[in-house]
N, C-alpha and C positions, 0 to 999 in steps of 0.2 A: 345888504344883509348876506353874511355867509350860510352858504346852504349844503347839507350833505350829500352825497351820491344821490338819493332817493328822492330829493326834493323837497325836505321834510324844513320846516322853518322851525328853528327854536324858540318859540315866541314865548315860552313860557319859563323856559330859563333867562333869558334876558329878563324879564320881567321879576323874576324871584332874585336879580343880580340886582336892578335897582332898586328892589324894600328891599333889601339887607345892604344896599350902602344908602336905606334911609331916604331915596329920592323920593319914593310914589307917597309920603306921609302926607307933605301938604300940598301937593299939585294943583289940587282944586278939581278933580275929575275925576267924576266916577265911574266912565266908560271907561277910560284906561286898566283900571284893576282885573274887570272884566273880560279881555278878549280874549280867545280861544287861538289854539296851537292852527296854524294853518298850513295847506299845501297850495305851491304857486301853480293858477291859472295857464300860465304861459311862461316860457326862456325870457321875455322881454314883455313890452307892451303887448296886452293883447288886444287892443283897438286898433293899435298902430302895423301891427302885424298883417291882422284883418285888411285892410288897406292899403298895404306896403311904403306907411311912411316912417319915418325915423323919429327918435326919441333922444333929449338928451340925460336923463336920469329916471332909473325907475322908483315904481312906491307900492308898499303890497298892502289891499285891504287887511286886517286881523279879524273881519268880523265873516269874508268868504274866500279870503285867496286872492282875490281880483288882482292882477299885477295891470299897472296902468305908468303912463307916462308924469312926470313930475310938470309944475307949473312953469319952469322954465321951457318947454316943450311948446312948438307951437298950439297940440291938438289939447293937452292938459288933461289930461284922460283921467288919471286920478282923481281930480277934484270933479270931475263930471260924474264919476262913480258917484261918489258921495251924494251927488247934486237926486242922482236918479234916484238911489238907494237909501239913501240914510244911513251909512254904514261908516259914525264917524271917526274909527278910528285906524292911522295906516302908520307902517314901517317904513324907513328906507331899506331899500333893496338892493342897495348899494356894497361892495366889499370895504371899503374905507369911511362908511358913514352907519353910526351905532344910535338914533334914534326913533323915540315915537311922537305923531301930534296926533291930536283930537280936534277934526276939525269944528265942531260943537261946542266945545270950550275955548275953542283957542291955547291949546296947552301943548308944552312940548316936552318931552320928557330929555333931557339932551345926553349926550354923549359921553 
């Protein structure tokens, strides 16, 4: 997910980019509609960081920021957030990858 000097995530224009090309109508989820603009936790995994292990993709909560490691990751830190929190819906946090899932629904909003 590209992010400005400030660290500011555009979560809510992405989100107003796909109802108006018509994606979030039938998704089936209605956490998705719902998340709020967030600010990243951490430059990378913050579990991972904490620890000083490595990550191979990040994921950023929408419901607190939480920036965590993706499932291909040995520690999986993103879905552990969820596991702890409840918080189920995340971004990639990636420059070359433009979606969102829910992991409660199992929905993806894709690219």
């Amino acid at each position: 997910m590209k992010e400005d000097p400030s660290g500011y995530v555009p979560v809510q224009k992405k989100l107003q980019e796909f109802s108006a090309a018509g994606i979030l109508n039938d998704i089936g989820c209605n956490h998705i509609p719902k998340v709020k603009d967030v600010h990243p936790s951490a430059k990378g995994c913050e579990d991972c960081l904490k620890i000083g292990d490595s990550w191979v993709h990040l994921r950023i909560c929408l419901e607190c920021g939480h920036v965590g490691c993706c499932d291909n990751s040995k520690n999986k830190h993103a879905t552990r957030h969820f596991h702890e929190t409840n918080h189920p819906v995340i971004m990639s946090y990636e420059d070359d990858e433009d979606w969102i899932w829910c992991y409660a629904d199992e929905v993806v909003v894709p690219q």
